[in-house]
N, C-alpha and C positions, 0 to 999 in steps of 0.2 A: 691223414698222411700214412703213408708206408713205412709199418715197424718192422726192422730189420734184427735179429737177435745173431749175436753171435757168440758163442761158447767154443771156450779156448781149451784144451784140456792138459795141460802140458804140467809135471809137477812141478819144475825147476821155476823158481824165484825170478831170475835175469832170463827170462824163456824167450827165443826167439820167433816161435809159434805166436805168441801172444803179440811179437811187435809187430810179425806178419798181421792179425787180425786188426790191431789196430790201425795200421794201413791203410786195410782196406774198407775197413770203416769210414776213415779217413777221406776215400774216393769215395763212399756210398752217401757220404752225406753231402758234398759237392753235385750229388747228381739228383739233389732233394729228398734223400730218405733220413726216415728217423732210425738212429742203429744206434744199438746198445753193444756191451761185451761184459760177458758173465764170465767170470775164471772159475772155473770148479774149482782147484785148489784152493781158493778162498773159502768154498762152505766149509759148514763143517762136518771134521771127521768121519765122528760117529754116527752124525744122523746118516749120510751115504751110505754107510756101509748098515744100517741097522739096527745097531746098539742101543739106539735113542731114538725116538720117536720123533720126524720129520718137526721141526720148530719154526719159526716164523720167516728167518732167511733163505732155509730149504725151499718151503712152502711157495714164497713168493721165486724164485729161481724157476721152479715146475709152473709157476703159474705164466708166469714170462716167456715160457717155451710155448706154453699153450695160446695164448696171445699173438704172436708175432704172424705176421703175414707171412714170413723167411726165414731160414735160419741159414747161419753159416759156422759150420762143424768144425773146426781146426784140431789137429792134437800132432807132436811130432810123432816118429814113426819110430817104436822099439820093436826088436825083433820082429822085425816084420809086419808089421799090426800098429793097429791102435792105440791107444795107452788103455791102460788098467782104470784110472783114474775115468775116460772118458767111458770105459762100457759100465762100470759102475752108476754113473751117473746117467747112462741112458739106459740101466735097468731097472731106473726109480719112473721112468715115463709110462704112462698107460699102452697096452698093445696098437693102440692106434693113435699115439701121442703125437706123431707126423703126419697125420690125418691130412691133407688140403692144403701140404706146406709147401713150396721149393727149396731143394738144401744144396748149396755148394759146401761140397767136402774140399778143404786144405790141408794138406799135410808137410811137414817138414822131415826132412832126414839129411845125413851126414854121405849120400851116396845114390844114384840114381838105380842101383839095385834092387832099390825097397820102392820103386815109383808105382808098381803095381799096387800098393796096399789101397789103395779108393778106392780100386776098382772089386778086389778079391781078398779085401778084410771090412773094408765101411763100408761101401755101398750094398752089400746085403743087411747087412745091422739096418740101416737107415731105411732101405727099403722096408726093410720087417715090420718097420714102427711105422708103416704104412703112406710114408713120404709120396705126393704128389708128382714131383719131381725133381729128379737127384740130378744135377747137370753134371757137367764133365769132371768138374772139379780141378786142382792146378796142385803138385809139388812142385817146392820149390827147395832148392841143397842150401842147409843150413849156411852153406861160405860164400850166399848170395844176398847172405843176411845181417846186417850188423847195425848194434845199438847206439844210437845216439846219446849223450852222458843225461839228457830229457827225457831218455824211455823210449822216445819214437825209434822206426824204424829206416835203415838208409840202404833201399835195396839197389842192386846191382839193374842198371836200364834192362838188360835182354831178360832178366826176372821179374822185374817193375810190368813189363810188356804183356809179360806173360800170367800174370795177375788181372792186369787190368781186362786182359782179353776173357777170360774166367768169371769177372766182375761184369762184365757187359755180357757175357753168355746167362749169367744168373738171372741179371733185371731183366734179357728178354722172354726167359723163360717163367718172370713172374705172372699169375692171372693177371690179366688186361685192367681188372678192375682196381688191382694194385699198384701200377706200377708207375713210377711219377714221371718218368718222361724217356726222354730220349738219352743211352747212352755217352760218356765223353768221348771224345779221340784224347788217344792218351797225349799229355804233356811233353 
């Protein structure tokens, strides 16, 4: 089966980045993939940033990156970029730690004037790490995004759309050998 990883990088607690990911987990696994979601903010600290010596939760975190057949990158979008939190954590990956992957980037932000950051703050990072294939990627404005008192997310239909269409650009652009079938029409 097709292991799906997705890494949220958001620092905030009630992140709507993350119930974005979960979502679309949500669709990924309806359309027969196995899909995970790793929160960077859950490892810890210090191993990130280097203080400590990478310990067992790190370890397996980077091993899961390196496993997956896919990845999907989320983080919302401060000053224009990525979070801090997320390039930290993909400056623990090997130079070719993207090696043979497909990645849809997602981003969130408070405004459609940060919508370029995929393309001219992540999608060179991503590339760097020698990603297979970066697809289009989807922002989407965090007041299209709202939490459910369960954590899920309850996106606005013309943003839900626009995901899902993101979601099926991803699985078509996975190697053939991966990919578990045929896209949905959305809901």
């Amino acid at each position: 089966m097709t292991h799906i990883l997705a890494v949220s990088a958001s620092p905030a607690g009630e992140s709507r980045t993350a119930a974005l990911v979960q979502h679309a987990i949500d669709r990924l696994s309806l359309t027969g993939f196995d899909a995970g979601h790793l929160v960077v903010r859950e490892l810890p600290a210090e191993e990130l940033l280097g203080i400590r010596r990478p310990g067992a939760v790190l370890r397996r975190a980077l091993e899961d990156v390196a496993v997956a057949d896919g990845l999907i990158v989320a983080t919302p979008v401060y000053k224009s970029a990525y979070t801090g939190l997320l390039k930290t954590f993909l400056d623990l990956l090997p130079q070719s730690g993207l090696a043979g992957k497909t990645v849809l980037p997602l981003a969130t932000g408070d405004s459609y004037a940060h919508v370029l950051a995929i393309d001219y703050a992540l999608r060179p990072v991503l590339t760097a790490l020698r990603a297979r294939h970066v697809v289009g990627g989807c922002y989407q404005l965090e007041d299209d995004i709202a939490r459910r008192p369960d954590g899920s997310a309850q996106i606005r239909p013309e943003a839900e759309l626009r995901l899902f269409d993101a979601i099926d650009a991803f699985i078509e652009a996975l190697p053939a050998s991966t990919a578990a079938g045929p896209a949905l029409s959305p809901q």
